[in-house]
N, C-alpha and C positions, 0 to 999 in steps of 0.2 A: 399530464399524469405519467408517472410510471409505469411499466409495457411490458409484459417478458412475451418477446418473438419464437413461434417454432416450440414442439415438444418436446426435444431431446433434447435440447439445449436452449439457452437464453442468453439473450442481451439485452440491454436496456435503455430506453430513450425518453425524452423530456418532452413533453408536446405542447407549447404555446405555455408554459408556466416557468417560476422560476421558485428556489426555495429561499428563504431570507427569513431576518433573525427578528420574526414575529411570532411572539410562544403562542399564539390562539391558531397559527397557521404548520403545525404538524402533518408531514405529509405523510401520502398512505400510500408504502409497497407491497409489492408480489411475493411472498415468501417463496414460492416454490423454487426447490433446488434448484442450482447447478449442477446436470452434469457433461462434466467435458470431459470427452471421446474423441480420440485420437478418429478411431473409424466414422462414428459422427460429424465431426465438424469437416472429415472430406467429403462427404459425400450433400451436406447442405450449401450448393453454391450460391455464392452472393450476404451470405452470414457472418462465417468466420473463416480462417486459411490460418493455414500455418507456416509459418515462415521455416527458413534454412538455418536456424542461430545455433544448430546443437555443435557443442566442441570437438576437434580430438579426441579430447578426453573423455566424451561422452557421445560417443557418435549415437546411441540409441537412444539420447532424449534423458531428461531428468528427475520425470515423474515418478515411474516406478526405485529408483538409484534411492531418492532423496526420501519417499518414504519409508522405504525396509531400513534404512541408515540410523537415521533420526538422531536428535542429542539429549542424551539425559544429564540434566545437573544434577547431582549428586545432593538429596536436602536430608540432614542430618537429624532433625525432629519433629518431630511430630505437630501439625498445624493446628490439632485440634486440643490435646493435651499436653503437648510439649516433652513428650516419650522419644525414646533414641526409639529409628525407623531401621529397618534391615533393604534391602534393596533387591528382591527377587520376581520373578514372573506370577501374579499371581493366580487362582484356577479359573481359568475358563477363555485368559484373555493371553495377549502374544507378545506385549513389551515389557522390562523390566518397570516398574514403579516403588514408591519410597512406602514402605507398609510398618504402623507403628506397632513396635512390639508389646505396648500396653494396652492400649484401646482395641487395635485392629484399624484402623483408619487406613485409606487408603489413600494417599494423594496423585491427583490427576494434575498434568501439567497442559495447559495450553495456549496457541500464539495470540500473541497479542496484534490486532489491529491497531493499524495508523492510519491514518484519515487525515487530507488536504485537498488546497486549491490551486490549479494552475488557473493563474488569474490573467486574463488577456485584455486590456488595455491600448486602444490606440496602435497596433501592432507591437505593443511593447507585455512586457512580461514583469511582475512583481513580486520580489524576492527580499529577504531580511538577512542579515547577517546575522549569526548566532552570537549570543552572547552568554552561553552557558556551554560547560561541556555536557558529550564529548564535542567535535569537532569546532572549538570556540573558537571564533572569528571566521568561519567560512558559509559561505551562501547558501540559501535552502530555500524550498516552496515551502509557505505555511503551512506547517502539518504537524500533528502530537496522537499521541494515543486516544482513541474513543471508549467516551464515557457510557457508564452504564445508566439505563434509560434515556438516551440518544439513541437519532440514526446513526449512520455514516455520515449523510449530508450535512447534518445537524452540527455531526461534532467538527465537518470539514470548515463549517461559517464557522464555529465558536472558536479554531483553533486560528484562524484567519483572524478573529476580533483579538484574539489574545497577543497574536505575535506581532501585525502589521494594526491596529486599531483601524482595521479597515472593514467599511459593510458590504456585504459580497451579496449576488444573487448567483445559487447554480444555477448551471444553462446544462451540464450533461454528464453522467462518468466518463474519465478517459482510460484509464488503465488501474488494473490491478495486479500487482508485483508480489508474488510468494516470495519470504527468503527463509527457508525452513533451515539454515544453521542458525540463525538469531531466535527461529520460531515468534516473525514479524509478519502480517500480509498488510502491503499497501492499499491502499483505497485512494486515487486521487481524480480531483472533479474539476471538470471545464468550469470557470464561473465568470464574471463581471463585475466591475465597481460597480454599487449603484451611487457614489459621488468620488471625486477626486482626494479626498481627506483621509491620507493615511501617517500613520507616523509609528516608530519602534514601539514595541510592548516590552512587557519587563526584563520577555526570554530575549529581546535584539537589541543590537547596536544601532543599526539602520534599517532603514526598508528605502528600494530603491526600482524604480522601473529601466527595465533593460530591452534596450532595443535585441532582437534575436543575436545579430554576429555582434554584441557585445557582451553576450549573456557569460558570466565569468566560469569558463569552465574549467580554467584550471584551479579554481580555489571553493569546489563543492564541497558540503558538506558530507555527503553521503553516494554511496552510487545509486540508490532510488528517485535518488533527485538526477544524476544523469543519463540515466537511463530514461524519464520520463521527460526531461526538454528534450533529450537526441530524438525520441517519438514523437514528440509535437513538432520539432522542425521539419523531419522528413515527412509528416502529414501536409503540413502549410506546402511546401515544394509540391506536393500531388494536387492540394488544394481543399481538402477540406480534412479537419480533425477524425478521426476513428477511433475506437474502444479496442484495448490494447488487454491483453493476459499473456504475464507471461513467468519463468521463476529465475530470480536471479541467487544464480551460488556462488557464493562468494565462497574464495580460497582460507580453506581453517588457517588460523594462526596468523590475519591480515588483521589490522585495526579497520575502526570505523572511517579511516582519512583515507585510507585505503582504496579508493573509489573506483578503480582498476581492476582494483584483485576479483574479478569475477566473470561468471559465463550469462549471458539470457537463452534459456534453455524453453523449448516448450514456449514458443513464441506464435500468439495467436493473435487475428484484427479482426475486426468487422467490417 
């Protein structure tokens, strides 16, 4: 079952089960927040640590930077009646929002979850080549956005059955990646074939297992994805996997192929 460690903060572990793509078998977590504290997580040893990743450019961490900054898209009508929206602060609250000038509506903007599996096979790793944009033709962990009335887990197998036709069981989370210029947060999760039988789905060209020093890193699709094998290999080399937070900001004005243009800020393990 699912576990949240510690009162001030949590992580989460898997104990002798796995989750797999049987609808009568819905699993049951912990809702209680996260929160993560800079001062907290020093002082819980053997938890979480935080690493040295902060930039130059940001020598004092990315948490507070990245949320006073924030990005607003600019949405011109109104979602509810289809009214031209004006774009001001409105009372009570501290960010610009898109407010329609006929109704009153307010629209609230927020990031979207992506949910995946780093799937570990045989010491080998199982990845698809994209075959949609953006990044069409370069390599990925099965992952897509999470559906409403899913887990995470849930939507990490279904996005796994979708891209690679392959049946997973998770075994644990591994990391979770903020990237609040996209206003994207990753979710990706240790898991296992439960048989050998995978092949492309509609979004891939191939799927393909890669031994670790063949894993293609100069043709990722995204920096989420290298940023999460760089953490699984340096874990293997220590010897065993760990739960990984951390925020990656990527440089405004870079594309998604881009997979460079960024900093891992606020870098936490278990």
């Amino acid at each position: 079952m699912l576990k949240a460690i510690s009162s001030g903060f949590a992580y989460y572990r898997f104990r002798n089960c796995g989750l797999s793509l049987i609808p009568s078998r819905k699993p049951t977590f912990n809702t209680n927040s996260l929160l993560l504290r800079a001062s907290q997580v020093r002082s819980q040893k053997g938890r979480f640590r935080i690493s040295s990743t902060h930039s130059k450019s940001n020598p004092q961490g990315a948490v507070q930077s990245t949320i006073l900054q924030g990005n607003i898209r600019k949405i011109n009508f109104c979602q509810l009646c289809g009214g031209p929206t004006k774009h001001e602060i409105p009372d009570g609250e501290e960010k610009v929002r898109a407010i329609c000038t006929h109704c009153g509506k307010i629209t609230y903007e927020n990031p979207k979850m992506v949910v995946g599996c780093l799937i570990e096979h045989d010491k080998k790793i199982l990845m698809c080549r994209r075959k949609i944009h953006p990044s069409y033709g370069l390599w990925t962990l099965p992952a897509g956005y999470m559906e409403i009335g899913e887990s995470a887990a849930e939507g990490a197998i279904r996005e796994t059955w979708e891209e690679a036709n392959a049946e997973v069981e998770v075994q644990s989370p591994f990391a979770q990646l903020d990237i609040p210029l996209i206003g994207q947060t990753y979710m990706i999760f240790l898991a296992k074939l439960k048989n050998l039988h995978f092949s492309p789905g509609p979004e891939s060209s191939e799927c393909q297992l890669f031994e670790l020093d063949d894993i293609p890193f100069d043709s990722l699709a995204f920096s989420s994805m290298l940023v999460t094998l760089k953490l699984y290999i340096e874990d293997i080399k220590v010897g065993r996997p760990k739960f990984h937070y951390g925020i990656i900001n990527k440089r405004p004005g870079t594309s998604p192929s881009e997979i460079h243009a960024y900093t891992l800020d606020f870098h936490m393990q278990s």
